[in-house]
C-alpha positions in Angstrom: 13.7 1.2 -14.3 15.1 4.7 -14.3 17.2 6.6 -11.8 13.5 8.9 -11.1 11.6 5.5 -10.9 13.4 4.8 -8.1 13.2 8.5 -6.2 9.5 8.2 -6.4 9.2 5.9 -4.2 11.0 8.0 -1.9 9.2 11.2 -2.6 5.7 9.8 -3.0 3.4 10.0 0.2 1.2 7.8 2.2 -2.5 6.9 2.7 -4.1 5.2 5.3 -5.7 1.8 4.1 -7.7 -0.4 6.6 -7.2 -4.3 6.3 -10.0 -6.0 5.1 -9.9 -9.2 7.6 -8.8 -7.3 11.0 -9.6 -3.7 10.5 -6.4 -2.4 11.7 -5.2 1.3 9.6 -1.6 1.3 8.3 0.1 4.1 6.0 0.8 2.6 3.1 2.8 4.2 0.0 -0.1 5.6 -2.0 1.9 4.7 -6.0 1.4 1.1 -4.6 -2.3 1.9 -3.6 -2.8 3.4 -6.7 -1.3 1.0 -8.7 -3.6 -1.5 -6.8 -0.3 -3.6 -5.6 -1.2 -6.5 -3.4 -0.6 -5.2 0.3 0.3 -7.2 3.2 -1.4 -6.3 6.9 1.5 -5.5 9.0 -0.9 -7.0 12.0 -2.4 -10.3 10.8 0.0 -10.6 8.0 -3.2 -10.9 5.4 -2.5 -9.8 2.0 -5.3 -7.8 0.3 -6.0 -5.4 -2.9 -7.8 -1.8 -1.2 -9.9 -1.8 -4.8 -11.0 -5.7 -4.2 -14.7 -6.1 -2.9 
């Protein structure tokens, strides 16, 4: 990983995503949204993919 790999994450902005299983909206860092990371639900603690059906 580069130094700029690194800033991006610092630079890059957020997006609302809404947990699958509770409902509750968090910001999350859109590069892991778009990247289709695994999230975790900062309320029930489930962990989720926002492109999963």
């Amino acid at each position: 990983m580069s130094l700029f790999d690194g800033l991006k994450f610092l630079t890059s902005k957020s997006t609302k995503v809404v947990c699958p299983q509770c409902k509750a909206s968090t910001e999350q860092i859109s590069a892991k949204v778009r990247k289709n990371a695994t999230l975790v639900c900062p309320k029930c603690g489930a962990l989720f993919r926002v492109n999963d059906k």
